[in-house]
One Martini backbone bead per residue (centre of mass of N, CA, C, O) as a GRO file, in nm:
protein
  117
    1UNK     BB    1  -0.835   9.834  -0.073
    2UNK     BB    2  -1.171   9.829  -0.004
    3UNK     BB    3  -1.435   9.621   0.007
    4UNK     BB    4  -1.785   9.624   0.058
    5UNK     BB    5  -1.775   9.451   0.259
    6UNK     BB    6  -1.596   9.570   0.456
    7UNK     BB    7  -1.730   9.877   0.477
    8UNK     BB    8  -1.972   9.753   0.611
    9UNK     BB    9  -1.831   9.623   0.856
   10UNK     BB   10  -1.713   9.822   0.948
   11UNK     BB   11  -1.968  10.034   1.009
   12UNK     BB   12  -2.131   9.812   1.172
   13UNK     BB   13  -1.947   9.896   1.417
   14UNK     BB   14  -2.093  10.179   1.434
   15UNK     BB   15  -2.317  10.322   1.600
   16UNK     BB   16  -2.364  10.604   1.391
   17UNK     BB   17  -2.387  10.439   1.107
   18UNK     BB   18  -2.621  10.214   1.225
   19UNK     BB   19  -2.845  10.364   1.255
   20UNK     BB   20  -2.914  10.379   0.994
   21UNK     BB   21  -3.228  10.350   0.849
   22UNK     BB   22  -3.490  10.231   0.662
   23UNK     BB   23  -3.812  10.341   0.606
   24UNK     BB   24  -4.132  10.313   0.484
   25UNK     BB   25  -4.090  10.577   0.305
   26UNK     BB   26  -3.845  10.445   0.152
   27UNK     BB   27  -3.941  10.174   0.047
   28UNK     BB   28  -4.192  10.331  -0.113
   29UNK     BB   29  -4.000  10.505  -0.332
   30UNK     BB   30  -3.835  10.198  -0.413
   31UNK     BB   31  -4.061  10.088  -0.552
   32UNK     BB   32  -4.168  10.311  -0.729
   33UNK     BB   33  -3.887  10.353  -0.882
   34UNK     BB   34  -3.651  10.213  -0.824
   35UNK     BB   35  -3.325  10.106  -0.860
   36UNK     BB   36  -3.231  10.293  -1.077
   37UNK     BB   37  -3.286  10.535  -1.034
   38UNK     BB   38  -3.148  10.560  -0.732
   39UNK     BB   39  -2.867  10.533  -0.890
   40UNK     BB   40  -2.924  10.851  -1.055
   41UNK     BB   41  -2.939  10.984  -0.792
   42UNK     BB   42  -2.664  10.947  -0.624
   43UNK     BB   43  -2.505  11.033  -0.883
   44UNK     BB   44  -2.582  11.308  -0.854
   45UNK     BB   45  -2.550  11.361  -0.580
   46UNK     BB   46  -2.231  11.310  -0.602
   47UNK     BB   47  -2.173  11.517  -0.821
   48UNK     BB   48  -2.293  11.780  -0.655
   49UNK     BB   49  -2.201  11.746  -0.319
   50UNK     BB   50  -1.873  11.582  -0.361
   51UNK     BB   51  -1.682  11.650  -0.582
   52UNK     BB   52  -1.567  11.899  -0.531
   53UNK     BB   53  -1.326  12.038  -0.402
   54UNK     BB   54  -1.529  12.280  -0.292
   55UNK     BB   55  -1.716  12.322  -0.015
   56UNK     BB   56  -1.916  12.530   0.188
   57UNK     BB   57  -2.058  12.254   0.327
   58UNK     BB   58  -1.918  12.116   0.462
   59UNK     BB   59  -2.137  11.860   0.658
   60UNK     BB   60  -2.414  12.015   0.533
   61UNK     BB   61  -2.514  11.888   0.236
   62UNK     BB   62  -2.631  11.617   0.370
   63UNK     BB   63  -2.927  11.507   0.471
   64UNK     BB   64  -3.099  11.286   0.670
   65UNK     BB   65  -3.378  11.321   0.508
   66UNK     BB   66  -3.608  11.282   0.196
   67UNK     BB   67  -3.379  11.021   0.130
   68UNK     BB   68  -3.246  10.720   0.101
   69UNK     BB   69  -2.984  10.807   0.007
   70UNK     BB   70  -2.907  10.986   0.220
   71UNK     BB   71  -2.885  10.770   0.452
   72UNK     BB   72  -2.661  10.615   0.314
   73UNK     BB   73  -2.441  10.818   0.332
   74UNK     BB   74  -2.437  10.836   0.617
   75UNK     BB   75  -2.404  10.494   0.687
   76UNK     BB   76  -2.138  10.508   0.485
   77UNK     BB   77  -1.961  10.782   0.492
   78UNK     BB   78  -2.081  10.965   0.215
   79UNK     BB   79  -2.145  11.297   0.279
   80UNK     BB   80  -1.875  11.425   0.321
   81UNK     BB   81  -1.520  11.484   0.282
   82UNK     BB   82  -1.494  11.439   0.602
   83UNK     BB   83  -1.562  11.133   0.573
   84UNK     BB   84  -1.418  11.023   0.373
   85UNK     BB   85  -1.160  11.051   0.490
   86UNK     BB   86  -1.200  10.908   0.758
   87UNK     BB   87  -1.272  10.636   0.587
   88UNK     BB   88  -1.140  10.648   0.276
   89UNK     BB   89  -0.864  10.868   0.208
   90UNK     BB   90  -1.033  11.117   0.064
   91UNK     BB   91  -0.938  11.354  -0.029
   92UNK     BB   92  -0.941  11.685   0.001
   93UNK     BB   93  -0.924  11.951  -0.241
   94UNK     BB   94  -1.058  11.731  -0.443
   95UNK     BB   95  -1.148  11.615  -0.727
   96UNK     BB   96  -1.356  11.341  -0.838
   97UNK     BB   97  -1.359  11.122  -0.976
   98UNK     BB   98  -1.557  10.891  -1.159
   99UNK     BB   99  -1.453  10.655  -0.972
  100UNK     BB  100  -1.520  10.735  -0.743
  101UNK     BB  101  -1.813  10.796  -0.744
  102UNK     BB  102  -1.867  10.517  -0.839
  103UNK     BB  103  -1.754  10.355  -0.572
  104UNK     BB  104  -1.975  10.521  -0.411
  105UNK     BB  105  -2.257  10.434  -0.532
  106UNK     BB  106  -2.200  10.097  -0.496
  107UNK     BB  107  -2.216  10.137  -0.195
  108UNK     BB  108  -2.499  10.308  -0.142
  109UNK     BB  109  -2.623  10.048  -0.314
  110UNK     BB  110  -2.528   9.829  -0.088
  111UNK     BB  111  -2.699   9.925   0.120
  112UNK     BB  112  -2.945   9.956   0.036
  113UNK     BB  113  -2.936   9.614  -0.059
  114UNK     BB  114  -2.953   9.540   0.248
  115UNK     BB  115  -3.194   9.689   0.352
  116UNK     BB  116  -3.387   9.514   0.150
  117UNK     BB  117  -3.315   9.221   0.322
   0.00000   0.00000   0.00000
């Protein structure tokens, strides 16, 4: 298993998950809100639409825009399950465990304080 250092490493490493970046208005949400919000939107994010075992819309379930977290999940390769599946090869068609979630979590709140740096 991969440490988020070594993930987020393969990762810059990729034109198009290297591509998200926060803007100025990601950055003031992240400011006005905190990050301890940002990591319990996450959490939901991800409790409700990357866990379940059937997504009808796995691939097109989390918007690219709208929300810091979107931007991470893109960035991170955590926004579907076929892209879970195809960066940390976490099966599909089966739910995630608490554990996984907690460290998709870890992962995208790790990307997002790379980019506040």
């Amino acid at each position: 298993m991969q440490s988020i250092e070594e993930a987020l490493e393969k990762l810059s490493k990729s034109n198009f998950r290297s591509s998200f970046k926060l803007d100025k208005n990601d950055l003031k949400y992240i400011n006005e809100k905190g990050l301890d919000t940002i990591r319990i939107h996450a959490a939901d994010f991800v409790r409700l639409r990357l866990s379940p075992a059937y997504i009808p819309n796995d691939g097109r379930q989390t918007p690219i825009k709208g929300h810091p977290v979107f931007k991470a999940q893109h960035g991170t390769a955590c926004c579907c399950r076929k892209c879970l599946k195809k960066w940390y090869n976490v099966p599909e068609n089966k739910m995630l465990t608490e554990i996984q979630q907690e460290k998709i979590v870890n992962l995208i709140m790790a990307w997002i304080n790379k980019q506040l740096n």
